[in-house]
N, C-alpha and C positions, 0 to 999 in steps of 0.2 A: 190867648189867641193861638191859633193855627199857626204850623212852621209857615215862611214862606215858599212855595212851591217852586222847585229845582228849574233849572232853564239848562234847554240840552239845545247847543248850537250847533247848526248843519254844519258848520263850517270845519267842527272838530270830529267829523264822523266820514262830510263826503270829499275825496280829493279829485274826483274827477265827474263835472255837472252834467255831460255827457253819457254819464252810467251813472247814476244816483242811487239806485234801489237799494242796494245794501248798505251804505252809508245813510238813506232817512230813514228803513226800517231799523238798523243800529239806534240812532238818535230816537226815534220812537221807544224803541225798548229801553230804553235807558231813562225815560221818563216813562215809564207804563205805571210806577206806583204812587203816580201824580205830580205834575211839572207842564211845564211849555216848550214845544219845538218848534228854534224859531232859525227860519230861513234867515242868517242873519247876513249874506252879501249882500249888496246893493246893485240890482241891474241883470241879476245871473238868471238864465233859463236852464232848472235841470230836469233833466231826464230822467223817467222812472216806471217802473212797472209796478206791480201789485205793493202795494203798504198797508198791513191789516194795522187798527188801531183797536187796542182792548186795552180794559184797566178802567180806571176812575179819577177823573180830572185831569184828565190827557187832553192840552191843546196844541194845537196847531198853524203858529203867526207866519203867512204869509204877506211880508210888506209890499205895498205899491211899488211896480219898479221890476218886481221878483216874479216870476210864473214858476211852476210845476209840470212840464210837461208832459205827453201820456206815451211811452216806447211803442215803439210798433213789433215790436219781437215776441214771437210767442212764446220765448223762455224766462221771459220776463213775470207772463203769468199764469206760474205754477198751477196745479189740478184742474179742478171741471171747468167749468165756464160762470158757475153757480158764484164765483169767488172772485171772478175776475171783475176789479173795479182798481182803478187805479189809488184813489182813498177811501178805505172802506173801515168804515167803525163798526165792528163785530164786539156786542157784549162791553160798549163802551158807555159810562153811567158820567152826565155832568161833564161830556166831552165838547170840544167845539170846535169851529177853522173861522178863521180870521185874518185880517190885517192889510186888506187894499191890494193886493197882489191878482196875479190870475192863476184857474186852474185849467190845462188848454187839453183837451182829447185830441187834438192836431189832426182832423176830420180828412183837412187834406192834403195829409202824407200816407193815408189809405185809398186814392186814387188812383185808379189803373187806365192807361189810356191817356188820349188828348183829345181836344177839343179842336176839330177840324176849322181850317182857318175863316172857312164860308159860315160857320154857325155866329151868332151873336156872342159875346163874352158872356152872359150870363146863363148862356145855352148846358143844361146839365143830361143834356138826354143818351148823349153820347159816351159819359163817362160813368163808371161802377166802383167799387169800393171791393180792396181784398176783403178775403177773410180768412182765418187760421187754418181754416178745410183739414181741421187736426182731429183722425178718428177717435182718437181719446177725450177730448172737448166733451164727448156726450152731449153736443147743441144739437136741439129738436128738429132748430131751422137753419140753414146754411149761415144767413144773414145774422144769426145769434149768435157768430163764433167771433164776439168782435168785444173787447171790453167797453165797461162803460165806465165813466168819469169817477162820480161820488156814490156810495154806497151808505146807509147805516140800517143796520142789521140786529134784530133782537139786540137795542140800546136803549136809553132813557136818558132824556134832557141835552140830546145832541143841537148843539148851533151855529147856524152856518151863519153867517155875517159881513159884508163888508169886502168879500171876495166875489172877482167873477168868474162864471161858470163858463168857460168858451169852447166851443167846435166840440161837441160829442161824438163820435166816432158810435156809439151803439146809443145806450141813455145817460140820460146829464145827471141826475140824481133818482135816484132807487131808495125808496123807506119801505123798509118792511117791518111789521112787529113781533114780536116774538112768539 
């Protein structure tokens, strides 16, 4: 039989869920030669910007309770715009996300403006969404300088499961094949 696959705990990598990125990219790296990273507080919403997932049987347990959410800071996600996804399985074989939790692009902490008191509450005509308007982006369209959620990228037998996908800010999920 197979070792059993290493379990890398957020909890030993991130100490502050308000700035997570380098603490779950750490935890991802430390299981890239096969294992599970699992968000293991109960309740916690962290914050993070770009997480590349590569390697083989790399998963990632998000439990009910637990969210991921998406930073609004654009140094959070490093070069083109081509890379910017907040979970992105690049070149990742037999990988998955899992575990009842949410993943939230936080759509509207990218709203600029208000919503005038005379308009109806569901009224969205008046309000717009940053964007990075970063000349290095290399984005086509203005509107494409904005990360999107989940990504998998040139992978095989990627599964997404039992998590929800919430408030996209660009797109919810991006498959492309290799």
């Amino acid at each position: 039989a197979p070792p059993p696959l290493k379990v890398c705990r957020i909890s030993e990598h991130v100490a502050d869920p308000s700035a997570a990125t380098a603490g779950i990219q750490a935890a991802v790296d430390a299981c890239a030669g096969g294992g599970t990273v699992l968000f293991d507080v109960p309740g916690v919403a962290y914050t993070s910007g770009a997480v590349v997932l590569t390697g083989h049987d790399l998963h990632i347990v998000i439990p009910a309770g637990v969210a991921l959410e998406a930073s609004t800071r654009r140094e959070d996600y490093p070069g083109p715009q081509s890379g910017w996804y907040l979970l992105h399985f690049r070149n990742c074989t037999d990988c998955s996300l899992s575990g009842g939790g949410a993943v939230d692009g936080r759509a509207r902490a990218w709203i600029v403006g208000r919503r005038p008191a005379a308009l109806p509450e569901d009224s969205v005509k008046v309000f717009r969404q940053f964007d990075f308007a970063d000349p290095t982006a290399r984005c086509y369209k203005p509107t494409e300088c904005r990360p999107r959620l989940v990504g998998v990228r040139q992978s095989e037998r990627v599964a997404i499961r039992g998590v929800s996908l919430l408030d996209p800010v660009y797109w919810c999920l991006h498959i492309q094949g290799s």
